[in-house]
C-alpha positions in Angstrom: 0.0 0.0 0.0 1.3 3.7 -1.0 -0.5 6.9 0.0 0.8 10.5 -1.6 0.0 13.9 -1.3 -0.2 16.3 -3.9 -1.4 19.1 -5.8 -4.2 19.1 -3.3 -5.3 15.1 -4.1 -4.6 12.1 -1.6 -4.0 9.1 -3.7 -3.9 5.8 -1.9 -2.9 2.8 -3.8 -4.2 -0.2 -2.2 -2.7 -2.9 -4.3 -3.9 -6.3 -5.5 -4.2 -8.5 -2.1 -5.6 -11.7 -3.5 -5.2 -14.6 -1.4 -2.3 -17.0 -3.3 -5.6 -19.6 -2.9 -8.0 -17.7 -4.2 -5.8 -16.4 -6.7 -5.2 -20.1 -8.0 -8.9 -20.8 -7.8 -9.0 -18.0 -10.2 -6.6 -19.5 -12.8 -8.5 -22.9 -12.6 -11.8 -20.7 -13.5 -9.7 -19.5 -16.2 -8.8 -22.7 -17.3 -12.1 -23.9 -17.1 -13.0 -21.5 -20.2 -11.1 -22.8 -22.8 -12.8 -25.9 -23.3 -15.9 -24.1 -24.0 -14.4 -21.9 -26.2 -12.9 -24.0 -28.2 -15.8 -26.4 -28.4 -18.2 -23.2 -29.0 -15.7 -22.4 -31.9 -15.2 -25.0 -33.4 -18.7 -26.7 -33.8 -20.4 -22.9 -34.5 -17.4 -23.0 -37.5 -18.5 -26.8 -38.5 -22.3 -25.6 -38.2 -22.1 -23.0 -40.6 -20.5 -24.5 -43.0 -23.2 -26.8 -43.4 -25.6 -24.0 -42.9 -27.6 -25.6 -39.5 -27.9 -22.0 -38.8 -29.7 -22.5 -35.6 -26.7 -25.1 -34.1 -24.4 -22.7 -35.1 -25.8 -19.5 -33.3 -26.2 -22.2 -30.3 -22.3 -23.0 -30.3 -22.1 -19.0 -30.9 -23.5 -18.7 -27.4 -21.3 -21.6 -26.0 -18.3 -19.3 -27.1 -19.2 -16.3 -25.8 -20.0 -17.9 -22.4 -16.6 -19.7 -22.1 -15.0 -16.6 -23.3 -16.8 -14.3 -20.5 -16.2 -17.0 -17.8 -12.5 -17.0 -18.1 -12.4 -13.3 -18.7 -14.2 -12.6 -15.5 -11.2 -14.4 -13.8 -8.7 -13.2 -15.5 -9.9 -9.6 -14.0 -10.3 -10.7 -10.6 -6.2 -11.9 -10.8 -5.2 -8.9 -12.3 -7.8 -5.9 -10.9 -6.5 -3.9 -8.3 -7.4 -1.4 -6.5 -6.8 2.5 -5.1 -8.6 5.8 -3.7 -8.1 9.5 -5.6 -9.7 11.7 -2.9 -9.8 15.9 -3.6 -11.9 18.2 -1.4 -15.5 17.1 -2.5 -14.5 13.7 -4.4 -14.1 10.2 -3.7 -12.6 8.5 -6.5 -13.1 4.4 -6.6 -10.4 3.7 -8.8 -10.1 -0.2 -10.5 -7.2 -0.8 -13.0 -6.9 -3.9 -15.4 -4.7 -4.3 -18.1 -3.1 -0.9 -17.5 -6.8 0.6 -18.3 -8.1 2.5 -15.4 -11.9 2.8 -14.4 -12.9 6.0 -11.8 -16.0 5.6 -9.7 -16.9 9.4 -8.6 -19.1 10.0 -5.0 -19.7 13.2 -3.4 -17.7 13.5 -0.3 -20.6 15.2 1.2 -23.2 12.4 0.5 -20.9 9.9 2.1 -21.8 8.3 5.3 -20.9 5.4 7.6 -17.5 5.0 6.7 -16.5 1.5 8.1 -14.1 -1.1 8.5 -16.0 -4.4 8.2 -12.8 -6.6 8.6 -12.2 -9.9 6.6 -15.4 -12.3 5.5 -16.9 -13.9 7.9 -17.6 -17.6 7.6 -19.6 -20.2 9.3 -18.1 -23.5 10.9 -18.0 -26.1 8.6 -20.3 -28.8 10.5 -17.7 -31.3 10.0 -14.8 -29.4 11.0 -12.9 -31.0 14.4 -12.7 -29.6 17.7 -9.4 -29.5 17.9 -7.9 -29.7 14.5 -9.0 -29.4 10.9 -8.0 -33.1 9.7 -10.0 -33.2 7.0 -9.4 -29.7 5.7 -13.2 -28.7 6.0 -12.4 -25.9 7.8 -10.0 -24.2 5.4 -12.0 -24.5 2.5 -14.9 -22.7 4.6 -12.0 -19.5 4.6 -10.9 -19.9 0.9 -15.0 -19.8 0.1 -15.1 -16.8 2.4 -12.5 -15.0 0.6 -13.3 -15.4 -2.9 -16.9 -14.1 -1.3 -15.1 -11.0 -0.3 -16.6 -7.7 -1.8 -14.0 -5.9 0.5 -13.0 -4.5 4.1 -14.1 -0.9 3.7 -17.9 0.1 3.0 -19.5 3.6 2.7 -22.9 4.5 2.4 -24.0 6.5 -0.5 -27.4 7.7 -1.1 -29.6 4.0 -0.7 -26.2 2.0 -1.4 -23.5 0.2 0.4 -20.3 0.3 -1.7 -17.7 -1.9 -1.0 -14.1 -1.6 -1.5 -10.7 -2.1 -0.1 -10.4 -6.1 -0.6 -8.0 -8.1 1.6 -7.1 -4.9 3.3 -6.1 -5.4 7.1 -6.5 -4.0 10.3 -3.3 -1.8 10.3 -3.5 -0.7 6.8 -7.2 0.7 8.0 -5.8 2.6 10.1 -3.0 4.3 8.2 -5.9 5.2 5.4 -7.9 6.2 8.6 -5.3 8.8 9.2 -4.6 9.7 6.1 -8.2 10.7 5.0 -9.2 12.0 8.4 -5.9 14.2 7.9 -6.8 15.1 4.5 -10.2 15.9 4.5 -9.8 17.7 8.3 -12.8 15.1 9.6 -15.5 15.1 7.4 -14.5 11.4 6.6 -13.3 8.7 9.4 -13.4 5.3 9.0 -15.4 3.6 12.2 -15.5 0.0 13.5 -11.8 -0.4 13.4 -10.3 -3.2 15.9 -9.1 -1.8 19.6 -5.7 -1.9 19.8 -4.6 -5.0 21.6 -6.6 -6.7 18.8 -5.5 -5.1 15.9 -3.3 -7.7 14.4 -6.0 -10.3 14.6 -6.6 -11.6 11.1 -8.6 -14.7 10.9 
């Protein structure tokens, strides 16, 4: 994480903080895709040629689902995130292959600022009591994470807008100060951990 000052903007860069798990999870959905696009392709190709029109715009569909499956992964290995905020602005910023997409909300209109820390998961029913033998209990967390819309919320008009994925307790805090600093109060991030548990990350 980087955070800057200048020309009268805070920029805070928050990274891509993908669990390695989740990240492979990713490439598997990635690799998932190619089979349907190559059978999509293909048989759409064979279709035509023997004008089944109707098969052909079937496969056509097949392709374009494959091809959206693995390209929806491919954005959540490579998408990451970070904040432009000027006197009235919060800027959601998401960059994927080097393009750059800005969210724009009214300072102003912002409200309940929170930390929500990492996802929360349920007890697998057949996780042990004392250990996770059977690994129940870990997949429960990957599942949580890959679930993850992100640590930091806002309210915004009737919306909840979530952001700031993987980001942890002491980071919070350091974009806390930062933005408290910056915008001399008018936004503060609430619900962070007290202190003697604010390197808890389960």
């Amino acid at each position: 994480m980087k955070i800057t000052e200048k020309d009268g903007e805070l920029f805070i860069d928050l990274g891509n903080k993908l669990n390695r798990r989740v990240k492979t999870l990713f490439f598997f959905g990635i690799l998932s895709g190619i089979p349907i696009i190559y059978s999509g392709l293909s048989y759409s190709i064979e279709f035509i040629q023997i004008q089944m029109y109707w098969l052909a715009a079937l496969f056509i569909a097949i392709l374009i689902i494959g091809i959206l499956v693995s390209y929806r992964y491919c954005i959540r290995i490579l998408r990451s995130e970070s904040l432009l905020i000027t006197s009235d602005t919060f800027f959601l910023i998401t960059t994927v292959f080097n393009r750059s997409f800005k969210k724009p909300y009214e300072i102003d209109k912002i409200s309940e600022l929170n930390y929500n820390g990492p996802a929360h998961k349920t007890d697998h029913p057949l996780k042990g009591q004392s250990f996770d033998y059977l690994g129940f209990d870990t997949q429960e967390k990957v599942i949580a994470s890959v679930n993850d819309e992100g640590n930091l919320s806002f309210t915004y008009g009737d919306k909840q807008v979530y952001f700031g994925r993987a980001v942890y307790s002491w980071d919070a805090e350091e974009i806390n100060n930062a933005i408290t600093s910056f915008t001399k109060g008018k936004l503060k991030i609430h619900n962070l951990p007290d202190e003697e548990n604010k390197y808890e990350y389960q």
